[in-house]
PyMOL commands that place a pseudoatom at each C-alpha (Angstrom):
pseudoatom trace, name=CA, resn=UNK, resi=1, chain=A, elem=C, hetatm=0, pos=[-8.265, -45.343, 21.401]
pseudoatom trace, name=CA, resn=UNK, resi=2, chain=A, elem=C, hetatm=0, pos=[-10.881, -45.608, 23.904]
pseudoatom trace, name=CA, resn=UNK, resi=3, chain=A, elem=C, hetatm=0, pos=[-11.666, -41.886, 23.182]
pseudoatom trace, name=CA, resn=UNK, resi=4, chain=A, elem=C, hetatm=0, pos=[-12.277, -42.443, 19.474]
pseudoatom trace, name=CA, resn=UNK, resi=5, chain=A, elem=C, hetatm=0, pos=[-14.923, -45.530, 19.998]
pseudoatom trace, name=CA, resn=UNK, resi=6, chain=A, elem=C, hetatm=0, pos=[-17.208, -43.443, 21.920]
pseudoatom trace, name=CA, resn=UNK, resi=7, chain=A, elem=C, hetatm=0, pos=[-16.687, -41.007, 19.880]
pseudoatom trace, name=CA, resn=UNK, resi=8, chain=A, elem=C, hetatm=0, pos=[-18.134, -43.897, 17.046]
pseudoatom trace, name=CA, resn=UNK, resi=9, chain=A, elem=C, hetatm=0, pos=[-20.270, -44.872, 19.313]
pseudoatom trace, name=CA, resn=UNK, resi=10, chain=A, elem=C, hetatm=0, pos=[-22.224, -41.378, 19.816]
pseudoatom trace, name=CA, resn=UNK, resi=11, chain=A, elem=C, hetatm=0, pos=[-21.871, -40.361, 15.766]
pseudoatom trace, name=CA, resn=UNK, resi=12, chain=A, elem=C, hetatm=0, pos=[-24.302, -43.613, 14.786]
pseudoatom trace, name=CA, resn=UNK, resi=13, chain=A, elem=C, hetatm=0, pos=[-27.258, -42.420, 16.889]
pseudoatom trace, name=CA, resn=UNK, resi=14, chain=A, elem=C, hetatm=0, pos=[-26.877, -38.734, 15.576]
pseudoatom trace, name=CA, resn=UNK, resi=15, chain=A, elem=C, hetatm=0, pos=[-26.124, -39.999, 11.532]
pseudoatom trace, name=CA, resn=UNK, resi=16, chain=A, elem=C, hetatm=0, pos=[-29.017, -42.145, 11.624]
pseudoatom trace, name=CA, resn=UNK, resi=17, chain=A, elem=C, hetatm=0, pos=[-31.029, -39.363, 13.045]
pseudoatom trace, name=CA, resn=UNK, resi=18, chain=A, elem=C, hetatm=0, pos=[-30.433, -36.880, 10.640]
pseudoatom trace, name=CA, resn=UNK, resi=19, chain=A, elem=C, hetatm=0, pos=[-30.672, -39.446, 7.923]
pseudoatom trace, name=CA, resn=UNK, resi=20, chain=A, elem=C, hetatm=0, pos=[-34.556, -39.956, 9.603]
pseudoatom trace, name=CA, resn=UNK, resi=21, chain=A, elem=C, hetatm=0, pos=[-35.315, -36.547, 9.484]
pseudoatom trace, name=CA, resn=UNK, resi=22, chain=A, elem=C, hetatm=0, pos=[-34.049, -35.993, 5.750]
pseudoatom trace, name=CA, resn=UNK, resi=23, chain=A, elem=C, hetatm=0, pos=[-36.281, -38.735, 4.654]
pseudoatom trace, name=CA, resn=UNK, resi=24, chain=A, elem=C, hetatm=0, pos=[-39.112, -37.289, 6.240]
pseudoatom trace, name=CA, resn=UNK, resi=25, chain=A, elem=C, hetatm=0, pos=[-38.390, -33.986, 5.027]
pseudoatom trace, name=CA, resn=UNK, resi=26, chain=A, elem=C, hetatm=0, pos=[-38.326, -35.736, 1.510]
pseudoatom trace, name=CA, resn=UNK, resi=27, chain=A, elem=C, hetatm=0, pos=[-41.846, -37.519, 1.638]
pseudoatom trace, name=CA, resn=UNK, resi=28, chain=A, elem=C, hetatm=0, pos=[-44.766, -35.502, -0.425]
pseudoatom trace, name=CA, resn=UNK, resi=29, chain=A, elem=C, hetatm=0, pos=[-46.790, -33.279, 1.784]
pseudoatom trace, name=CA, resn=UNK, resi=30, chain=A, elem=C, hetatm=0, pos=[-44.268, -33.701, 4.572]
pseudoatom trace, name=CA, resn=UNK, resi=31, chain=A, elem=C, hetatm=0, pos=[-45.271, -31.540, 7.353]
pseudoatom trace, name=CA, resn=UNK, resi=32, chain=A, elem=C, hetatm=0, pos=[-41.802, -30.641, 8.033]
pseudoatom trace, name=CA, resn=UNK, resi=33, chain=A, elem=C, hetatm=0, pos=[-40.963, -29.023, 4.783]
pseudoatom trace, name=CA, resn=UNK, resi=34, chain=A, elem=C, hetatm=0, pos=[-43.858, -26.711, 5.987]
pseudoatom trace, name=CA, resn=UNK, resi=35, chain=A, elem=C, hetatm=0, pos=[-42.638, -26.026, 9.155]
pseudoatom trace, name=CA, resn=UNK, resi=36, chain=A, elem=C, hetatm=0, pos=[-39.327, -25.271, 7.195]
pseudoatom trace, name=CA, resn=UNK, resi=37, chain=A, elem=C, hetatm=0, pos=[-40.322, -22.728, 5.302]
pseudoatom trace, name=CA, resn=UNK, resi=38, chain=A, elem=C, hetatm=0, pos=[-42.603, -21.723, 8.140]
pseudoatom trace, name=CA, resn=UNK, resi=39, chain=A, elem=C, hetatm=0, pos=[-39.394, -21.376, 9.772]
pseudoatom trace, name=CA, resn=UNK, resi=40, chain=A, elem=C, hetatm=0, pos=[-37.904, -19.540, 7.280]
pseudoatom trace, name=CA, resn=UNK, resi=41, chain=A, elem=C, hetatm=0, pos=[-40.234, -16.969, 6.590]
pseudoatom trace, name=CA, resn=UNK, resi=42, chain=A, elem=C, hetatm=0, pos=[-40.448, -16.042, 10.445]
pseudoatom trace, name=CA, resn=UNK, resi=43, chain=A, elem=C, hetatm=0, pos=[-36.892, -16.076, 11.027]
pseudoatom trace, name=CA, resn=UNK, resi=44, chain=A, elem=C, hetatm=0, pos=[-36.390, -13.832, 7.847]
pseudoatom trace, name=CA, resn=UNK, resi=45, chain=A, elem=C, hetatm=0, pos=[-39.451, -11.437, 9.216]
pseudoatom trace, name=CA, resn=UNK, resi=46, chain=A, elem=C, hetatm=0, pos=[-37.379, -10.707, 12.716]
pseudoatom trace, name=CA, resn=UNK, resi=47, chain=A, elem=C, hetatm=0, pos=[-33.621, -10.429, 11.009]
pseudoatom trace, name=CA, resn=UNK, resi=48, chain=A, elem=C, hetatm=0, pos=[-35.403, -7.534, 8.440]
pseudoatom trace, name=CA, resn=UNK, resi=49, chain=A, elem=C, hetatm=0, pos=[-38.394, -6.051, 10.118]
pseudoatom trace, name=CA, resn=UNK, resi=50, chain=A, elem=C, hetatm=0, pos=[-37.421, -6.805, 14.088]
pseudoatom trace, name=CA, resn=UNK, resi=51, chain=A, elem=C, hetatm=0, pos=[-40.697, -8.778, 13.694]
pseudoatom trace, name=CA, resn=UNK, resi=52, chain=A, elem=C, hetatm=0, pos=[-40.179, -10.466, 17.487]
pseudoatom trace, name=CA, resn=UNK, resi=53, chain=A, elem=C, hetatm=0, pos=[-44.121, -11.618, 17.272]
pseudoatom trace, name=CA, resn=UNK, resi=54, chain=A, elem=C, hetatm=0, pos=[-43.854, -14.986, 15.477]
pseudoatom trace, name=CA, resn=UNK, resi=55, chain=A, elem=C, hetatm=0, pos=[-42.778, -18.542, 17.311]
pseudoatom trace, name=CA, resn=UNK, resi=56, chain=A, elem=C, hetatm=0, pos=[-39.114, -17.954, 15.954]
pseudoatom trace, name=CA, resn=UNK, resi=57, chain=A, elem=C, hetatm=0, pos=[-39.118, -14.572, 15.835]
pseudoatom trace, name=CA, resn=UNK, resi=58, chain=A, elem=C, hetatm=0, pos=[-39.653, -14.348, 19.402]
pseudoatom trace, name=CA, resn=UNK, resi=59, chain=A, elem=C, hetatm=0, pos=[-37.353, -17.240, 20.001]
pseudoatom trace, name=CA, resn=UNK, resi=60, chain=A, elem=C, hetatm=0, pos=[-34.626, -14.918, 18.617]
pseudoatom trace, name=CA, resn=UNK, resi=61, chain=A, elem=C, hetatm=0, pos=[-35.149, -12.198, 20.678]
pseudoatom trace, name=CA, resn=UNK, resi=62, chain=A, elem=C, hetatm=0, pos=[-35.398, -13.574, 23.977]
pseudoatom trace, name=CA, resn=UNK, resi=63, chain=A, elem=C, hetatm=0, pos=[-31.899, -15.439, 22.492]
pseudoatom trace, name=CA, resn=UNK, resi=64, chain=A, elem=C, hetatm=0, pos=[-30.413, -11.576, 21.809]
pseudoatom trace, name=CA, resn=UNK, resi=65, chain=A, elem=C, hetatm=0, pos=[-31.911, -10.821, 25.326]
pseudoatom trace, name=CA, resn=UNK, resi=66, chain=A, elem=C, hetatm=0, pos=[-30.309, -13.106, 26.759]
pseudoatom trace, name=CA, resn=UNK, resi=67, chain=A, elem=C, hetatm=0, pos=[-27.075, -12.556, 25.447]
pseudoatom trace, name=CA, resn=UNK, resi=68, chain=A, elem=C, hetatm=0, pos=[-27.572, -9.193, 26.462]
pseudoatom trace, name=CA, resn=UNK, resi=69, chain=A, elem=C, hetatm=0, pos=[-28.260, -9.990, 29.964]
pseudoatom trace, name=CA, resn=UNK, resi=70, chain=A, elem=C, hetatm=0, pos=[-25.775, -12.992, 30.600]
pseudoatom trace, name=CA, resn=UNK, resi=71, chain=A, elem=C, hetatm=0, pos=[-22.178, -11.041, 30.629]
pseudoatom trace, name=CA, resn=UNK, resi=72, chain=A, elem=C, hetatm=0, pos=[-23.549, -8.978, 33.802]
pseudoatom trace, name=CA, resn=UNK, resi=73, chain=A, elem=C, hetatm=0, pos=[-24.063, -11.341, 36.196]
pseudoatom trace, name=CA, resn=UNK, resi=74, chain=A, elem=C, hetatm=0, pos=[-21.719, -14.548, 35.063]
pseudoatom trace, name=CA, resn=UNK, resi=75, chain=A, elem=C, hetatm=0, pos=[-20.918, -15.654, 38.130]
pseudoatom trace, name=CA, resn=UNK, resi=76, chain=A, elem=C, hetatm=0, pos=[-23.995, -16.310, 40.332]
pseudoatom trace, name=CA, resn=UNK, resi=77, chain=A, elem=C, hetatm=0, pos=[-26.777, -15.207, 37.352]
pseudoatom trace, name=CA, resn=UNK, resi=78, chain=A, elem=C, hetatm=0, pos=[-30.133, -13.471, 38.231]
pseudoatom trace, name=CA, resn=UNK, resi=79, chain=A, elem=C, hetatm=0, pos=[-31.951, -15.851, 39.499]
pseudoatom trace, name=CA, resn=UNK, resi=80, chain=A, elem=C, hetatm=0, pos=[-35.442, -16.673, 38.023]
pseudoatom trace, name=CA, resn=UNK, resi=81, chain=A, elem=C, hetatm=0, pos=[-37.307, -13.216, 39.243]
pseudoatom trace, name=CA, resn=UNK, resi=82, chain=A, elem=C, hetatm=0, pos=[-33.850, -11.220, 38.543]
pseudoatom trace, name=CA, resn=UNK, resi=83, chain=A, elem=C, hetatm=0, pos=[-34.127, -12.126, 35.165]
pseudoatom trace, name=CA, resn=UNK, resi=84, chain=A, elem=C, hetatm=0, pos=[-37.686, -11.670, 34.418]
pseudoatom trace, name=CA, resn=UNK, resi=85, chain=A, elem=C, hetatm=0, pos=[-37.073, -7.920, 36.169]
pseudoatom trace, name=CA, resn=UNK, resi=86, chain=A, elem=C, hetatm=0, pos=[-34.165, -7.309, 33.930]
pseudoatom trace, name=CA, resn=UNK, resi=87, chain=A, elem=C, hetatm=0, pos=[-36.446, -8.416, 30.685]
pseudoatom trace, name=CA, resn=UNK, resi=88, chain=A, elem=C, hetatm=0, pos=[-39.408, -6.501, 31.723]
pseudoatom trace, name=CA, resn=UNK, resi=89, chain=A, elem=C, hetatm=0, pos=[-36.857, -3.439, 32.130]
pseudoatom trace, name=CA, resn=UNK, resi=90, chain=A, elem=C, hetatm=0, pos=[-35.775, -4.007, 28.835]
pseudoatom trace, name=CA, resn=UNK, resi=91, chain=A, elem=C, hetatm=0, pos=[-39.080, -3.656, 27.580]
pseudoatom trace, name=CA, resn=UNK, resi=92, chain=A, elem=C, hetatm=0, pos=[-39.660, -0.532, 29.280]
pseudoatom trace, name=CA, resn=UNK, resi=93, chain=A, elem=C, hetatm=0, pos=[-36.691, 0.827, 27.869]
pseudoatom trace, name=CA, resn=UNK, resi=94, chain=A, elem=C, hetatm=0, pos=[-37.597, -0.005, 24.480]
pseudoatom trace, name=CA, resn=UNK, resi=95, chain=A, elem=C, hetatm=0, pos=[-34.631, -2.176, 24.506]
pseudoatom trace, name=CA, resn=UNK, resi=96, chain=A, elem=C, hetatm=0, pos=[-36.769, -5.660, 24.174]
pseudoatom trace, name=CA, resn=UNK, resi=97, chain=A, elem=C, hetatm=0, pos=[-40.168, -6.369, 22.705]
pseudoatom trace, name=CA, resn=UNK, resi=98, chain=A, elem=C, hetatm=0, pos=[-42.983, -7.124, 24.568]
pseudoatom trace, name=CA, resn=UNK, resi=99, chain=A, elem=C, hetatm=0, pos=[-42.978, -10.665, 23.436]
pseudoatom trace, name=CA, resn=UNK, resi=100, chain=A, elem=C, hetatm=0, pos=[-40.304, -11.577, 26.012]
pseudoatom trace, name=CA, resn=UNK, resi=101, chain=A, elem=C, hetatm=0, pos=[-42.155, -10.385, 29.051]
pseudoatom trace, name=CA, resn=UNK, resi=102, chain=A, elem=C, hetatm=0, pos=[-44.039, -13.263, 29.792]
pseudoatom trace, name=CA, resn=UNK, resi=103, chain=A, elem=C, hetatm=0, pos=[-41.803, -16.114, 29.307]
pseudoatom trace, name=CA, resn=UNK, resi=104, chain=A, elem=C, hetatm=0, pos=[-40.459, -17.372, 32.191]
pseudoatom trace, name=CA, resn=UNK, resi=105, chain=A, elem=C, hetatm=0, pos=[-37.319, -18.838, 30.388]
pseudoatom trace, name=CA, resn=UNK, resi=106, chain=A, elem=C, hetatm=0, pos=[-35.100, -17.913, 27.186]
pseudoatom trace, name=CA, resn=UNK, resi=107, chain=A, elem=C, hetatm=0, pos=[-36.286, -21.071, 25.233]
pseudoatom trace, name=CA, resn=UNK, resi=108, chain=A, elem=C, hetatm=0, pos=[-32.366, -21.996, 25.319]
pseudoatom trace, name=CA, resn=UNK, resi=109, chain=A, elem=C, hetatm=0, pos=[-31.405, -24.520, 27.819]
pseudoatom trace, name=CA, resn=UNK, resi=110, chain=A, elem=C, hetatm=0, pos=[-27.770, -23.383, 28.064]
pseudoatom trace, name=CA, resn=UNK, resi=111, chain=A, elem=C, hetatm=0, pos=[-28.429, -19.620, 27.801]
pseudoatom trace, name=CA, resn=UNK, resi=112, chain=A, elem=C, hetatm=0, pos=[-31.434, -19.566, 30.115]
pseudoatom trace, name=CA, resn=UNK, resi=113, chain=A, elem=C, hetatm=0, pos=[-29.095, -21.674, 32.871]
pseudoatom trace, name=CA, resn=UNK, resi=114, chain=A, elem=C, hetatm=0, pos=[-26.525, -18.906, 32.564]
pseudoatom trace, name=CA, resn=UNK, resi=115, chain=A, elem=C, hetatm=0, pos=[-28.235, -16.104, 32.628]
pseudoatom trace, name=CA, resn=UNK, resi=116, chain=A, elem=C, hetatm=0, pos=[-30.494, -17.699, 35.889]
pseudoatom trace, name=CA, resn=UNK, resi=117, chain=A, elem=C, hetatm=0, pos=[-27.363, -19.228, 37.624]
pseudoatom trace, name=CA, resn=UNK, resi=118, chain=A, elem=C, hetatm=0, pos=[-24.656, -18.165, 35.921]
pseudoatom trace, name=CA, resn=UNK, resi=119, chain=A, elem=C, hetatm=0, pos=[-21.395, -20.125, 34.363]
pseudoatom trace, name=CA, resn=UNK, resi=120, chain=A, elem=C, hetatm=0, pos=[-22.102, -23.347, 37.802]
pseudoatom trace, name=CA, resn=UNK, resi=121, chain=A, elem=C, hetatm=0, pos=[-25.541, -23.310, 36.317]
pseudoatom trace, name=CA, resn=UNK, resi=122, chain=A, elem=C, hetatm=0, pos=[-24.334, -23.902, 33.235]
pseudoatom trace, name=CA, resn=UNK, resi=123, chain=A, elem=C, hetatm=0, pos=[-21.771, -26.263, 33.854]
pseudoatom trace, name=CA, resn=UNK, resi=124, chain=A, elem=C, hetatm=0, pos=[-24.328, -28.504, 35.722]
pseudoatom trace, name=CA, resn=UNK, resi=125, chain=A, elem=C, hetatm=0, pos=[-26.315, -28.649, 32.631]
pseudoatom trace, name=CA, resn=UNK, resi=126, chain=A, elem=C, hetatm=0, pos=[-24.189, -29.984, 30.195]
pseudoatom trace, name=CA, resn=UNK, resi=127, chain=A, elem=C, hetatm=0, pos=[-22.898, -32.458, 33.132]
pseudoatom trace, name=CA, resn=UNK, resi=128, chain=A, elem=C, hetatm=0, pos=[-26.569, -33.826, 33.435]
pseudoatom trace, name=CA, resn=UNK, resi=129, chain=A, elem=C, hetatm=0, pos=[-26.513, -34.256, 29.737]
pseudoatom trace, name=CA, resn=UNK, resi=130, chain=A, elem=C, hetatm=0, pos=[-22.788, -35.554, 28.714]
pseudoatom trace, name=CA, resn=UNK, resi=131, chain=A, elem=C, hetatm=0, pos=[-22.232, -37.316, 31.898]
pseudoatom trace, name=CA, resn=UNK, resi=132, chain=A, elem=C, hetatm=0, pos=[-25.128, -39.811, 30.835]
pseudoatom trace, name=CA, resn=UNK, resi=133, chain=A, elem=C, hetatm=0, pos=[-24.512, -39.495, 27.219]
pseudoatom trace, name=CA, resn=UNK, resi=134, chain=A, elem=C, hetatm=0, pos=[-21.020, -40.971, 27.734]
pseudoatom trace, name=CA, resn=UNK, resi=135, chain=A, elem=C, hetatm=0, pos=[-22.065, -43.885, 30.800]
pseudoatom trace, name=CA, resn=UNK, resi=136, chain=A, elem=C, hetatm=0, pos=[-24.730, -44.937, 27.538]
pseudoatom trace, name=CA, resn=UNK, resi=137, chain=A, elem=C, hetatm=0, pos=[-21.933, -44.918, 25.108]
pseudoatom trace, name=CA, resn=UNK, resi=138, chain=A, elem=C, hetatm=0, pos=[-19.947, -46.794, 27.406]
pseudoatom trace, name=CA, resn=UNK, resi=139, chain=A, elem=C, hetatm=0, pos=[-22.977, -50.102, 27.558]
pseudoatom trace, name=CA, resn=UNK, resi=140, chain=A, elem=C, hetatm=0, pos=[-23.390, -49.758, 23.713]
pseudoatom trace, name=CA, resn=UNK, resi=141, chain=A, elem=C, hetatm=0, pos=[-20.405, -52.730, 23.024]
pseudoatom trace, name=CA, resn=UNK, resi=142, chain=A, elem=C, hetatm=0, pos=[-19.187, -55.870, 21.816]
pseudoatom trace, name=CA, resn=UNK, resi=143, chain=A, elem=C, hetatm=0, pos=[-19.996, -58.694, 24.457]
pseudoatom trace, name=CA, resn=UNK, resi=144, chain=A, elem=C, hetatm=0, pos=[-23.287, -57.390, 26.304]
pseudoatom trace, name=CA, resn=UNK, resi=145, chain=A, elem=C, hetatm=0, pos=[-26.442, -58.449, 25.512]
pseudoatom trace, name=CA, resn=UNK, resi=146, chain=A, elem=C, hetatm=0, pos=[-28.409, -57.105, 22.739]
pseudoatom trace, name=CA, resn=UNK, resi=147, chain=A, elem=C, hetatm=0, pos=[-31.294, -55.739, 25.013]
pseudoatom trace, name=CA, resn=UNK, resi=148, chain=A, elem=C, hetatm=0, pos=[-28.554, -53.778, 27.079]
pseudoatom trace, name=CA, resn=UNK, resi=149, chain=A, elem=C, hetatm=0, pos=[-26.920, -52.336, 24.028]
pseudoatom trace, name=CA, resn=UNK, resi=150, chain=A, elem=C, hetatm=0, pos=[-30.445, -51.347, 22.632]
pseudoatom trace, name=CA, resn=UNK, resi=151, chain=A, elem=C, hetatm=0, pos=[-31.088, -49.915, 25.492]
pseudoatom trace, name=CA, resn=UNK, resi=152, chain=A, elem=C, hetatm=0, pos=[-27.566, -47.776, 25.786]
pseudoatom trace, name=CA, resn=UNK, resi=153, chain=A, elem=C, hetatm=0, pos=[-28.301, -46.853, 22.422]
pseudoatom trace, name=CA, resn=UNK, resi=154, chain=A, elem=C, hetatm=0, pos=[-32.077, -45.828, 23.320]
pseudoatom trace, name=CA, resn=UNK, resi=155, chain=A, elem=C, hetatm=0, pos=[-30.575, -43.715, 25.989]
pseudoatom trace, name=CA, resn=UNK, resi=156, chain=A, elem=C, hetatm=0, pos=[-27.686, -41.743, 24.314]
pseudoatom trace, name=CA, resn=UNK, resi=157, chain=A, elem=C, hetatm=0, pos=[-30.730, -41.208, 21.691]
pseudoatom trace, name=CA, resn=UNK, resi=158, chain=A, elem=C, hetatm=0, pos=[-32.328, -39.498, 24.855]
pseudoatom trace, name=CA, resn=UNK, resi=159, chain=A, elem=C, hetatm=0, pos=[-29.477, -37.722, 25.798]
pseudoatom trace, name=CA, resn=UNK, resi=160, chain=A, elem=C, hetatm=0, pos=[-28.823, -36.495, 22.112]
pseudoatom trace, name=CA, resn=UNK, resi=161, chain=A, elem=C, hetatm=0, pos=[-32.195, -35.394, 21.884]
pseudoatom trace, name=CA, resn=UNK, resi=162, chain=A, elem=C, hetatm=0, pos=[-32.844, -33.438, 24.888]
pseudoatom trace, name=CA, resn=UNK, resi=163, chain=A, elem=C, hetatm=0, pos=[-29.111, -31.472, 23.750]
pseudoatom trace, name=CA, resn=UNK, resi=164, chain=A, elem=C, hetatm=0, pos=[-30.628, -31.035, 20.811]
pseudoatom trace, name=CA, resn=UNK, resi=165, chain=A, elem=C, hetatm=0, pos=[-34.012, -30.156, 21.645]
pseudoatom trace, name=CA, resn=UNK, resi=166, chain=A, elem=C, hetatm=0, pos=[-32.483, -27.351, 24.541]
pseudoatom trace, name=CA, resn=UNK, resi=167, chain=A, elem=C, hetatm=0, pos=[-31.223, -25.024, 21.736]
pseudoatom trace, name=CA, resn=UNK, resi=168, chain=A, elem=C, hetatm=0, pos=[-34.818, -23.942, 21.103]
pseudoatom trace, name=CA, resn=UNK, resi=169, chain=A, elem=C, hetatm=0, pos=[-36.788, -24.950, 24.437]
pseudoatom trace, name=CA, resn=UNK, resi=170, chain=A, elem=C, hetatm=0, pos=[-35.586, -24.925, 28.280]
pseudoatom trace, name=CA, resn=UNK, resi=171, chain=A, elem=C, hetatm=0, pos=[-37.519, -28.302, 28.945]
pseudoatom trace, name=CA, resn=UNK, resi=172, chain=A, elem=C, hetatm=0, pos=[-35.724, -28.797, 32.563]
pseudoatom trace, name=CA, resn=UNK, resi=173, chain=A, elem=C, hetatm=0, pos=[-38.281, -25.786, 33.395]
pseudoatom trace, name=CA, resn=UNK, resi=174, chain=A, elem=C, hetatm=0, pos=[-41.234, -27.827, 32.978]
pseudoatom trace, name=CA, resn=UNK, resi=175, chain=A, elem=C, hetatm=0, pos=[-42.486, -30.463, 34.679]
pseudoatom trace, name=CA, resn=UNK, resi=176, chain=A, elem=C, hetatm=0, pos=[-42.843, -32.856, 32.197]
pseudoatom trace, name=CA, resn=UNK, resi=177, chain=A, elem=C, hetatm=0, pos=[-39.255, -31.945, 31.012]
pseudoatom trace, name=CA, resn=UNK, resi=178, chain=A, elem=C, hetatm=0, pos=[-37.982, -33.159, 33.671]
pseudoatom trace, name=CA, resn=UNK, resi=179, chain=A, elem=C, hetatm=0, pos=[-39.999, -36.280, 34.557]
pseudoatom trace, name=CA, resn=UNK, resi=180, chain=A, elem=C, hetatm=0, pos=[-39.200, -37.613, 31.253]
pseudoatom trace, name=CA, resn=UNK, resi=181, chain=A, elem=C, hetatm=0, pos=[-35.906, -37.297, 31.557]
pseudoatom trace, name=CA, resn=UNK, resi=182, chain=A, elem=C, hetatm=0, pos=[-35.294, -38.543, 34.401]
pseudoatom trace, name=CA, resn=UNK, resi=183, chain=A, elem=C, hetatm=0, pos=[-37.910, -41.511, 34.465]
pseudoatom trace, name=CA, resn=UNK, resi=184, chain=A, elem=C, hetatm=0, pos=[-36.811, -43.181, 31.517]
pseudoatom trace, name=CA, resn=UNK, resi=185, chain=A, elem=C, hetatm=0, pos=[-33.072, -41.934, 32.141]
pseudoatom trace, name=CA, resn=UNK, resi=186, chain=A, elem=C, hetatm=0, pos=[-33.391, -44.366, 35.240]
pseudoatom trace, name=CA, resn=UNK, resi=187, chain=A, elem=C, hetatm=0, pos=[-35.271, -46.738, 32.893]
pseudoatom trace, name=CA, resn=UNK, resi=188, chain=A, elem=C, hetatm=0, pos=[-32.752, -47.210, 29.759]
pseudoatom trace, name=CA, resn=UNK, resi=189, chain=A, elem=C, hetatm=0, pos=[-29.787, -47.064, 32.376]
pseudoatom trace, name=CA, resn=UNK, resi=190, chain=A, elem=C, hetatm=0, pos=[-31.425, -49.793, 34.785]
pseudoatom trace, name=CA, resn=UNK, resi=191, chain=A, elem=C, hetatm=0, pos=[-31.719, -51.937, 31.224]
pseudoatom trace, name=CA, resn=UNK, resi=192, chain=A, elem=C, hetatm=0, pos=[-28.227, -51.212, 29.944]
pseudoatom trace, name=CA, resn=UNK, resi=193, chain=A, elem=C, hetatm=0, pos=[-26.788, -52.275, 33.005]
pseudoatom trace, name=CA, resn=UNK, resi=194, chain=A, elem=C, hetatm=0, pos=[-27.295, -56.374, 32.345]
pseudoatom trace, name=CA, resn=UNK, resi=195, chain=A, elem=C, hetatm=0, pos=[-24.474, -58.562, 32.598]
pseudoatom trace, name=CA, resn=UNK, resi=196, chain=A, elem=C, hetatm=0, pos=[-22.253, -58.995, 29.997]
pseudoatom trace, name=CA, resn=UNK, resi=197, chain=A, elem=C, hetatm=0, pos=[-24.013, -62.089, 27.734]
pseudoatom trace, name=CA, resn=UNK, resi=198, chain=A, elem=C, hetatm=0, pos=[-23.045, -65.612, 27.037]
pseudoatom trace, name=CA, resn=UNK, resi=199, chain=A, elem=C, hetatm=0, pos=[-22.202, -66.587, 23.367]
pseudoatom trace, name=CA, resn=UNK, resi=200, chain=A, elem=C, hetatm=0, pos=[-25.924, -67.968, 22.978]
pseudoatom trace, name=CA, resn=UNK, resi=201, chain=A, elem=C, hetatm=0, pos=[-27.532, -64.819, 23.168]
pseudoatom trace, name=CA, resn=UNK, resi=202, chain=A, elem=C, hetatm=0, pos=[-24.909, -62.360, 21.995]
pseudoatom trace, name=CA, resn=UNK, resi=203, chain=A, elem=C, hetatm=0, pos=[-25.591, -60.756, 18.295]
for i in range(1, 203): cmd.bond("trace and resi %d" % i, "trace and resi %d" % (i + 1))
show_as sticks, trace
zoom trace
């Protein structure tokens, strides 16, 4: 029972953001239609033509890289200068374009943990995402305040997004990334954690 309200709980946030981002799409002139198609057009330039020089294109190829890389060292991984040896072998080899060379991560959060640190690298990623996601989902009901359960909700929309956002970017590489996340992490959770409310104030 328990299982199935989080469950809920977690499927509002990531309805109403899909139902966002199809309105947008719908809008005249949005700019994501453009990007879309942009999208689109790049992916289908790499899957015919091995184009690997676009945003996406090269996206996909450091993704087949990485897949190509991560089954040889699963255990421990490469380690940060391991793996940009192994890519810039690759490319040597006329196994990889030269696109890949310079990136210092796979642009996947969950592939470029593995093939850095291997399956504990992983494993400590989606922890620092679902571990939070499900503490939020746990503050987001009946009987607390409305600020805390705005702010659970506010942070499982955080959570959500950086799972979301990893697929195409390894943001826990940058700086920012990581400052944002855990800043307002600390922020939301700080909020969400008010005592339960009296009837006065409860919606």
């Amino acid at each position: 029972m328990a299982t199935d309200s989080t469950a809920r709980r977690l499927l509002k946030p990531a309805v109403l953001a899909l139902v966002a981002l199809a309105v947008l799409a719908l809008l005249p002139h949005s700019p994501l239609t453009a990007r879309y198609r942009q999208a689109v057009s790049e992916a289908g330039g790499y899957l015919q033509h091995a184009d690997a020089q676009s945003s996406v294109g090269a996206r996909l190829e450091m993704l087949r890289v990485g897949l190509y890389l991560a089954p040889r060292h699963m255990l421990l991984g490469f380690g940060k200068e391991g793996m940009m040896q192994a890519k810039q072998h690759m490319v040597e080899e006329g196994l990889a374009s030269d696109s890949v060379a310079e990136h210092t991560h796979l642009h996947n959060e969950y592939l470029d943990a593995l093939v850095k640190h291997g399956i504990p690298g992983l494993l400590a990623v989606l922890v620092l995402y679902l571990l939070p996601l499900r503490l939020f989902a746990g503050r987001a009901v009946p009987g607390r305040s409305i600020e805390a359960r705005m702010a659970a909700g506010a942070g499982m929309m955080l959570m959500l997004s950086y799972l979301a956002f990893g697929l195409t970017q390894a943001f826990l590489t940058h700086n920012n990334g990581v400052m944002m996340f855990a800043f307002l992490g600390v922020i939301l959770w700080s909020l969400a954690r008010q005592q339960p409310a009296g009837p006065a104030n409860t919606a």
